[in-house]
N, C-alpha and C positions, 0 to 999 in steps of 0.2 A: 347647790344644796340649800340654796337660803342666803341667809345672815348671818357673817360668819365673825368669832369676835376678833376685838382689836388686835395688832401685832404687839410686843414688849414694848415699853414706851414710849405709844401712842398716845397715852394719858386721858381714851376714850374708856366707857365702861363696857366690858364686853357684851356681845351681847348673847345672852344664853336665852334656852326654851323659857326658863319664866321670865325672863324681861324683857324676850317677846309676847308675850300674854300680856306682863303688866303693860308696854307700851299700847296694846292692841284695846285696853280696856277703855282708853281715852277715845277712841276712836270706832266707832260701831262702823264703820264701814271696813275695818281692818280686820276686824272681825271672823269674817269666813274667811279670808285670805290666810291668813293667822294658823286657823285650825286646820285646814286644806293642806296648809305645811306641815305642821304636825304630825297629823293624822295619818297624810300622805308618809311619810318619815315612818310610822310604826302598828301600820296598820297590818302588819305580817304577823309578828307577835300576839297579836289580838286574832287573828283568826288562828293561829294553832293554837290558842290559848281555847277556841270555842268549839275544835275539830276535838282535842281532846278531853274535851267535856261531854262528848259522846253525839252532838250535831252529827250530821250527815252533809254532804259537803255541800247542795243545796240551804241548809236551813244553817251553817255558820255564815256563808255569801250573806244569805238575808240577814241573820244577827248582826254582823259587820257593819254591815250597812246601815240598817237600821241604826243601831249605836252610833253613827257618825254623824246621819243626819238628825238626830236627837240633840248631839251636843253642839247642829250647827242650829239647829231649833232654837235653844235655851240659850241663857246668858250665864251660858257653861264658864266662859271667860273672869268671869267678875267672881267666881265658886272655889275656883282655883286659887288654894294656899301656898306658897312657895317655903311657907315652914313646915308643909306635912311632907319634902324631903325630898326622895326621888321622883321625877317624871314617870318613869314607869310603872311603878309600885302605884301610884295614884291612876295611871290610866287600867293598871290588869282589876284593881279593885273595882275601880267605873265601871269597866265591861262587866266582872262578875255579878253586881248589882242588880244589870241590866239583864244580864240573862237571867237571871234567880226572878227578875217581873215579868217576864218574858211572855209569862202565859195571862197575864192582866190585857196585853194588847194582840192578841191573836189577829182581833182582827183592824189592825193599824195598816197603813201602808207601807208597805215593803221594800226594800230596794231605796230607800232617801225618799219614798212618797213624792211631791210638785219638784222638787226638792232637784237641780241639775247632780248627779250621781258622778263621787268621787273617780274619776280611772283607776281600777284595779286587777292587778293580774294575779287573778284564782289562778291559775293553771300550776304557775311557778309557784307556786304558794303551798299549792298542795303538792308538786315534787317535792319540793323541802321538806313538806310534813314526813315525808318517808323515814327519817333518821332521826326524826323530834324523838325527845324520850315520851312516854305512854301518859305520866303525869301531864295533867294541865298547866301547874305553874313550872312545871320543870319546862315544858316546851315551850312557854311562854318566855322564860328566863333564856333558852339557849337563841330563839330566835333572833330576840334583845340584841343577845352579845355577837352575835355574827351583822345582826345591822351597824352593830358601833363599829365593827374590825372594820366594815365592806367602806362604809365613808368614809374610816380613815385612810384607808388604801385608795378609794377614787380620789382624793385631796390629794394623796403622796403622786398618784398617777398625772395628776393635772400639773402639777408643778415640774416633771420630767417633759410634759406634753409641752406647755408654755416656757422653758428653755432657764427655769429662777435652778434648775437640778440640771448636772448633765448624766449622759449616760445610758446604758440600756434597762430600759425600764424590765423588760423579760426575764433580766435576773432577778430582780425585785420579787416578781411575782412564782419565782421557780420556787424560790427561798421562801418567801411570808406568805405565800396564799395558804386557804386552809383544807384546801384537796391535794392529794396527791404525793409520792414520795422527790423529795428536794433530789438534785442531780448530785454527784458529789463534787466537792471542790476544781479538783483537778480536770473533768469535763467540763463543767462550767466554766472554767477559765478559759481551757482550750477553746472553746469553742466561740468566745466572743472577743482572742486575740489580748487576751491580759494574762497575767500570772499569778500565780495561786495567792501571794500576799497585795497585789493589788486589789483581788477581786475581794478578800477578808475587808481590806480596808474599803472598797466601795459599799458592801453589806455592812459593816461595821458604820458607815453613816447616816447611807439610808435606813438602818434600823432605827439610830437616835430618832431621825424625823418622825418617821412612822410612830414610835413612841411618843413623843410631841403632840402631834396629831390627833394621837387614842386619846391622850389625856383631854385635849383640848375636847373631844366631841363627848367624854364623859362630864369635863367640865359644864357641858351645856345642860344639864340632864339632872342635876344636884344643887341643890339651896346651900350651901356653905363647901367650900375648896378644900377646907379638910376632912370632905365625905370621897374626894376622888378616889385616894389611892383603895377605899374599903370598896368603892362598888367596881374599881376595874379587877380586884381580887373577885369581885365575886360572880363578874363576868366572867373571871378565865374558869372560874369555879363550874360555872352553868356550859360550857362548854369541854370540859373536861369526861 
């Protein structure tokens, strides 16, 4: 996933989205790499943000795109305030901008122009659109918050995968994914050979983690730590 920040007293400074920009500003060759992470990271949000602005699913691709290689163009990097607060709020305003000059560069080049063109999967993109709410900033908002659950859950899954958790990671995902109705206690246990207050207590810790984790990748995403707990509120708010 990146750069991911320090453990509890490691006595490193973590490293979040903007101080990976500020770090990237020293360094023009870190540059695309920098925004390629990024971008790559929330470039979902930005297209449902431009499908429900009334694009047609051709001309958001091209918007998308466009916008990305615009801000691999420019020295987007050094523009970027870490006191105007969320990451996101700053990226869905960018894109809107951009679409609003949209008709200034008709005839620009499309698709990232010279420009080697980000990998992106339109296809899943626009399945998900299916359940976006009709608003722009609303489906903007909810994609948002399903990209922050989904990395927190591949983090909780890696550390089950790499043996730091033990356990069956498939209850994890019966209990916290965000499809589907949860099995109830008593089958779930039966069925992976534990009993109904162990399987409480192994949910009961992997949920701590998993919460841990949210925090930590909303941490990344906010210029001051007493902004978390108000934007995971308003995450669960956007997907509610």
């Amino acid at each position: 996933m990146g750069a991911q920040p320090a453990g509890p007293g490691s006595g490193q400074f973590p490293v979040t989205r903007w101080t990976l920009i500020a770090a990237a500003r020293s360094d023009p060759a870190a540059q695309r790499a920098a925004l390629e992470e990024l971008l790559g990271l929330y470039w979902t949000p930005l297209y449902s943000f431009a499908r429900r602005k009334g694009l047609d699913v051709d001309a958001a691709q091209d918007a998308v795109q466009s916008f990305i290689a615009r801000l691999l163009e420019r020295d987007f990097l050094a523009r970027i305030d870490p006191a105007r607060g969320r990451f996101r709020a700053y990226l869905r305003t960018a894109l809107a901008h951009h679409l609003a000059n949209e008709h200034e560069r008709a005839t620009a080049q499309k698709r990232g122009g010279a420009l080697a063109p980000i990998p992106l999967d339109f296809d899943l993109a626009e399945r998900r659109l299916a359940a976006a709410p009709a608003h722009p900033e609303q489906a903007f908002e909810r994609e948002w918050a399903l990209g922050v659950l989904e990395r927190a859950l591949a983090r909780l899954r890696a550390e089950f995968e790499d043996g730091r958790r033990q356990g069956p990671f498939a209850l994890v995902t019966a209990f916290f994914g965000t499809g589907g109705t949860p099995p109830s206690y008593a089958d779930a246990a039966a069925a992976h050979g534990m009993s109904a207050p162990q399987l409480k207590a192994f949910l009961h810790r992997a949920r701590l983690r998993y919460r841990e984790l949210l925090r930590d990748e909303v941490a990344q995403t906010v210029d001051d730590a007493g902004a978390i707990d108000d934007e995971i509120h308003a995450l669960m708010q956007a997907l509610s």
